[in-house]
Residue, then its C-alpha position, 0 to 999 in steps of 0.5 A: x411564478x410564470x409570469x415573474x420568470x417572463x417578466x424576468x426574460x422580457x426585461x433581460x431581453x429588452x436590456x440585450x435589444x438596448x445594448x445592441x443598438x447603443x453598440x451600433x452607434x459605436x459601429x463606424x461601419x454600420x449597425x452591428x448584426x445581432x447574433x445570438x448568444x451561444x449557449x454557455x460552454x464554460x465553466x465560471x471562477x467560481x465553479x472551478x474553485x468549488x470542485x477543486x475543493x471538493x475533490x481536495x477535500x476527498x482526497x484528503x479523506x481517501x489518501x490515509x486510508x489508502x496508505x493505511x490499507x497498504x501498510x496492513x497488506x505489508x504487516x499480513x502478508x510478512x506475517x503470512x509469509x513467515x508462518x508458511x515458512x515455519x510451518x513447511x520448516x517444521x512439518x518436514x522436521x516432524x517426518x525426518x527430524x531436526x536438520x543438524x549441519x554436518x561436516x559445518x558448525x553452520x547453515x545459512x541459506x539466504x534467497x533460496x528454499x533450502x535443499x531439503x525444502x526444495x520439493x516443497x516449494x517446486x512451484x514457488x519458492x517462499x524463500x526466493x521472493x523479496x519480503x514486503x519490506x525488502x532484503x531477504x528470507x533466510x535459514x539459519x541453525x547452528x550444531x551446538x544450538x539448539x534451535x533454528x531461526x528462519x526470518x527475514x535480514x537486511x530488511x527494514x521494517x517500522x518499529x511499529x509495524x514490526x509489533x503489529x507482525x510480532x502480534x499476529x505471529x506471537x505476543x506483540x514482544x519482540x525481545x520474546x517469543x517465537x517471533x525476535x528482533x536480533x538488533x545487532x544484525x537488524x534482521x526479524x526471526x522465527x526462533x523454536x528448539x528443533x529438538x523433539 
């Protein structure tokens, strides 16, 4: 193998001498002064073409998953969000009671904790914070319902994203259960009777 590999140097070596003299012919102002070849600092067509393939050919492969990551951080964290909201909603309602309005026929309380939840949320507070899909958290319950809705409005959330948050909170039905898309107003709600 050796003496392929030199044979193989040899003859290249000879073709280089050869080249340079039929250069120095060319030369009118002498012969040409042999330098030596620098060593090879580029990369050819070829290479270049081959790693941009490769690096096309994993990102096609990492880029789904990245968006598919991003999607079910949206839909786990909107369903996480709204269930602390309910639940911190109903444990105060287990210790004082349902909240009826007085002296209003309604309570709407959109972007901020709700008087009576404020304590709870004295570090941070759920309800001011914009949900995953943008929009608002709100509150809301009437005097002659007999049931109070927490969710979130003027929120845009994929219609199969929005089952995928329906089956972690409820059924995946989002014309039943606790977890309902009111269509007419375009926003998700929890829905439970206040009533003991």
């Amino acid at each position: 193998m050796r003496n392929v590999i030199g044979d193989f140097l040899g003859f290249r070596a000879a073709l280089d001498h050869d080249r340079l003299n039929s250069l120095a012919d060319l030369d009118d102002e002498g012969p040409l002064v042999h330098r030596p070849h620098p060593s090879r600092a580029a990369f050819t067509l070829i290479e270049l073409i081959a790693v941009i393939v490769v690096l096309g050919v994993l990102s096609a492969a990492a880029i789904p998953k990245f968006f598919d990551m991003a999607r079910q951080a949206r839909i786990n964290t909107t369903a996480a969000n709204l269930k602390m909201l309910f639940r911190t909603q109903l444990e105060y309602e287990q210790t004082h009671g349902p909240v009826v309005p007085i002296g209003a026929s309604t309570i709407w309380i959109q972007g901020e904790a709700p008087e009576w939840l404020r304590d709870r949320f004295a570090n941070d507070d759920l309800f001011a914070r914009t949900p995953p899909y943008g929009g608002d958290y709100f509150y809301y319950t009437e005097s002659n319902l007999n049931y109070a809705e927490i969710g979130m409005v003027e929120t845009s959330v994929p219609s199969d994203e929005a089952i995928a948050i329906d089956r972690i909170i409820d059924d995946g039905n989002l014309t039943t259960g606790v977890f309902r898309q009111t269509t007419n107003y375009g926003y998700f709600y929890y829905h439970w009777d206040p009533t003991p």
